[in-house]
C-alpha positions in Angstrom: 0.1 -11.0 18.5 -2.4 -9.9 20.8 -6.2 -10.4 20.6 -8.4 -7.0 20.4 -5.8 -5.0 21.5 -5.6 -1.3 22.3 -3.2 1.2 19.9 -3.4 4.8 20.6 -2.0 5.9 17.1 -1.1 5.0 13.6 1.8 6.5 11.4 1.3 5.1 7.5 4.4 5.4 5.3 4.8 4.4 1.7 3.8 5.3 -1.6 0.5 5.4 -4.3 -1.2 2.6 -2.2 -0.9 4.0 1.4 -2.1 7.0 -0.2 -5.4 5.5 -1.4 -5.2 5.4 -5.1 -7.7 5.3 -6.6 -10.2 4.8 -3.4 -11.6 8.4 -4.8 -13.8 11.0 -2.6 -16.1 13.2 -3.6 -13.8 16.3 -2.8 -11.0 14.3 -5.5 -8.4 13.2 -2.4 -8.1 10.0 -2.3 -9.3 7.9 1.1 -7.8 4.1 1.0 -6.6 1.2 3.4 -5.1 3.5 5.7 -7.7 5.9 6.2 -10.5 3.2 6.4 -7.9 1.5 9.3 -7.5 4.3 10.9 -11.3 4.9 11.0 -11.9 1.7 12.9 -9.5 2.1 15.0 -10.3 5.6 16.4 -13.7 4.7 16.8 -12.2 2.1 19.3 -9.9 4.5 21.1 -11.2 7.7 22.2 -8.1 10.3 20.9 -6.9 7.9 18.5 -4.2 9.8 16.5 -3.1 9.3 12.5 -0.7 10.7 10.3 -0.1 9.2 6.5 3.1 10.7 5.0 2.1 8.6 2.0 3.0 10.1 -1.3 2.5 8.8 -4.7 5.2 7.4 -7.1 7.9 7.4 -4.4 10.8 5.1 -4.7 12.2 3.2 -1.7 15.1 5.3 -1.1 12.9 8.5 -1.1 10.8 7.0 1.5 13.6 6.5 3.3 15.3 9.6 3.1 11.8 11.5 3.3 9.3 9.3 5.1 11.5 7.3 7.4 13.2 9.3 10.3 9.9 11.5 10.4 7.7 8.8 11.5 10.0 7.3 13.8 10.4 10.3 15.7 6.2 10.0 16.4 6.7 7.2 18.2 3.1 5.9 17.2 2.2 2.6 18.5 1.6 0.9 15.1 3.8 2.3 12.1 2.9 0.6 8.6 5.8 0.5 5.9 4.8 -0.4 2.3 7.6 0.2 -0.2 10.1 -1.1 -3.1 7.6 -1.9 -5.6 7.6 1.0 -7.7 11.6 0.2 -8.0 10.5 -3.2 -9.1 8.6 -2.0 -11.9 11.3 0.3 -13.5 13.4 -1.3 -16.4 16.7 -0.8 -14.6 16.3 -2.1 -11.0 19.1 -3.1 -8.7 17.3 -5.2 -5.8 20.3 -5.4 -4.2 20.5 -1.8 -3.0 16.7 -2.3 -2.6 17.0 -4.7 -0.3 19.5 -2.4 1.5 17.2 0.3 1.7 14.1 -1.5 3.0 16.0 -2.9 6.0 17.3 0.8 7.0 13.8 1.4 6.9 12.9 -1.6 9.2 15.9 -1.1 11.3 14.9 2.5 12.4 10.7 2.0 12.5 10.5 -1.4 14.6 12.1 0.6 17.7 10.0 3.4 17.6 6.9 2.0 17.8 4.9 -0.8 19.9 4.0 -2.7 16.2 5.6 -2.3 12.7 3.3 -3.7 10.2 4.9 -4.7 6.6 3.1 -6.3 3.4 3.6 -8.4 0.6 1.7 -6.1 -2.3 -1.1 -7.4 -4.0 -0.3 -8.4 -7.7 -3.1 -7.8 -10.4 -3.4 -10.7 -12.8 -1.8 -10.1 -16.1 0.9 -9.4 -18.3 2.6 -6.7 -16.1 3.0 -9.1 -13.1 4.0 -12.4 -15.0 6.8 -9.6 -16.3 7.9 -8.9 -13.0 6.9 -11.2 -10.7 10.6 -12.6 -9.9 11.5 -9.1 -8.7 8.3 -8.9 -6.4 8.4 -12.2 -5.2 12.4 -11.2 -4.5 11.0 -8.3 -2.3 8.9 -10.2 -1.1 10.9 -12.4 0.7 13.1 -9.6 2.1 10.3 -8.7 3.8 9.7 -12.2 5.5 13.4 -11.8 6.8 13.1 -8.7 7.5 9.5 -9.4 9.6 11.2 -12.4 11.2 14.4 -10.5 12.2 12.5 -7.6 13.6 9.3 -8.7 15.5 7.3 -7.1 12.7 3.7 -8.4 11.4 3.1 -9.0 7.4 0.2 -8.8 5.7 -0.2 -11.4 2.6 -2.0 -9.5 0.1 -0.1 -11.0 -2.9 -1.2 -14.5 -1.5 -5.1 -13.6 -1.4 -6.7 -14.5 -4.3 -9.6 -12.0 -4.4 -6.7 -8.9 -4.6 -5.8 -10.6 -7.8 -9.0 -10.4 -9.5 -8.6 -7.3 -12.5 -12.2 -6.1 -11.2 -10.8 -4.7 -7.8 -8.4 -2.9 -9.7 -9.1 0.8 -11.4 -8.5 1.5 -14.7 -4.8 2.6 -14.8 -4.2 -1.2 -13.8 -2.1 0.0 -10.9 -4.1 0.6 -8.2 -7.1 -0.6 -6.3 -10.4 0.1 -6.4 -12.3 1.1 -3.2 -13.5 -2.2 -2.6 -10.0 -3.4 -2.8 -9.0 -0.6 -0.6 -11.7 -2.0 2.0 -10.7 -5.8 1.8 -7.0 -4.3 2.3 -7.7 -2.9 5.7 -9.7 -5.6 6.5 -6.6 -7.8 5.8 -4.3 -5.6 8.3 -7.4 -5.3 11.5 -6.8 -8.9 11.2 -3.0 -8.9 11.2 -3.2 -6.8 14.4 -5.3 -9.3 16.1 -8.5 -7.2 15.7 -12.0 -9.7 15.4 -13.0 -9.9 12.1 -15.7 -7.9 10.6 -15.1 -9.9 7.0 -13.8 -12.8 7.2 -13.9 -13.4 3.6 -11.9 -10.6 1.9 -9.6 -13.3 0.8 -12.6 -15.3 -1.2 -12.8 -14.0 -4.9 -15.6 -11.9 -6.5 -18.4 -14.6 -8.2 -17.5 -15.2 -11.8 -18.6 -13.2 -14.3 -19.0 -13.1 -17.8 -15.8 -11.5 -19.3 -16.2 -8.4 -21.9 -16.3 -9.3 -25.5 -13.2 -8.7 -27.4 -14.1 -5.5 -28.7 -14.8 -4.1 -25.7 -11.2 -5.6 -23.9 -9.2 -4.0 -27.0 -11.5 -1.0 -26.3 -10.2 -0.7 -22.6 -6.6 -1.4 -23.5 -6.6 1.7 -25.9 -8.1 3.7 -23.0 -5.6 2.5 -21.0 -2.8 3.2 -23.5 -3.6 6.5 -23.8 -5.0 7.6 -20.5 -2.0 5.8 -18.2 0.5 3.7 -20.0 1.9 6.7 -22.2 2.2 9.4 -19.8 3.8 6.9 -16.6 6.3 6.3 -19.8 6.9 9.4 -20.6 8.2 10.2 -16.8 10.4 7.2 -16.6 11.9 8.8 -20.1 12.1 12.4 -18.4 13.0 11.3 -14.6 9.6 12.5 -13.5 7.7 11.3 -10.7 3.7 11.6 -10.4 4.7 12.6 -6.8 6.9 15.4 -7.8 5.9 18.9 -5.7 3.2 17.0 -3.7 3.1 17.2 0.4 2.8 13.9 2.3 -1.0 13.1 3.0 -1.4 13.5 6.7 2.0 14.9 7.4 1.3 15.3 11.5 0.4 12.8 14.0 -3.4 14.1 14.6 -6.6 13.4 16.3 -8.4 11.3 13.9 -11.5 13.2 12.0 -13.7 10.9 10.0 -13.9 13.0 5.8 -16.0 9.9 4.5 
């Protein structure tokens, strides 16, 4: 890994969280990890180009099939890939053809670029990851090999304990907040060999008092409601909360700072 080194452009691929859920703008698009990366690295490089074909709700093989061959033929010098989990979290979940599909993915980015960049997810504390951790943590370690294998860096967001903490997550219990978002790109200018500009994203938030039990049950009805129902009722009807929408930043541009 090099120390402060130069990259001329950045292709993001993946799903909800490359896409910045729930990091949320004034104008209602979303910003996120990628976008705040990108940010700091264009204001290093004069010309510094970005392209996020992010899109939310996508499974790994639709990355691949949708995601994959376009960013490889940018030939960007860094290339992010962030994927699989969403197939984790579905009741029926064969991690074998997972596995498959994330090292095609690998396979065909780490040649076309100067850096691929992989991650190990953050996982919120709580019911929903003690349910699932054996598949992440399964994922996980496909992506070590994978990393290994292929020259590529990873990012340990599942091993930071501030990116566990419930309070840098949004309400829907999926997705980070902003400052989550923030500590995220931190974690990756790091991982690229970039000085640090926080070098404690890892530490956790000070400890709080937690909400009275009124006000938990309150949340978890709101949460019911407002998220858990509907993401059920596409997994009944094969929806995706992706379905119809374009990729993010679909071409390999000059970077413009929207924050």
């Amino acid at each position: 890994m090099q120390t402060n080194p130069t990259y001329t452009s950045l292709v993001a691929v993946g799903d909800s969280f490359t896409e910045g859920m729930s990091d949320l703008l004034p104008d209602g698009t979303y910003r996120g990890w990628a976008d705040l990366l990108a940010a700091r690295m264009a204001a290093r490089t004069p010309g510094f180009r970005y392209a996020n074909l992010a899109v939310r709700g996508k499974l790994i093989r639709q990355i691949v099939d949708e995601q994959v061959d376009v960013a490889a033929a940018m030939g960007a010098d860094v290339v992010t890939l962030v994927g699989g989990l969403n197939d984790t979290l579905r009741p029926k979940c064969d991690m074998g053809r997972v596995r498959g599909l994330l090292e095609e993915a690998v396979e065909k980015l780490a040649p076309s670029c100067k850096q691929l960049v992989l991650m190990r997810s953050p996982g919120r504390r709580g019911p929903v990851l003690e349910r699932f951790r054996p598949r992440m943590e399964e994922l996980f370690a496909c992506v070590d090999e994978l990393a290994a294998r292929r020259g590529a860096l990873v990012v340990d967001l599942y091993g930071a304990p501030s990116l566990a903490d419930p309070r840098l997550w949004d309400v829907d219990r999926l997705h980070l907040t902003a400052e989550g978002h923030r500590r995220v790109a931190e974690a990756v200018w790091q991982q690229l060999g970039h000085e640090p500009e926080d070098t404690e994203w890892r530490t956790p938030m000070p400890t709080t008092l937690p909400p009275g039990w009124l006000m938990r049950r309150a949340a978890d009805v709101r949460f019911a409601r407002q998220h858990l129902l509907p993401w059920i009722g596409r997994r009944l009807t094969g929806r995706s909360s992706g379905d119809g929408l374009p990729p993010k930043r679909p071409e390999l541009l000059p970077y413009e700072d929207r924050m």
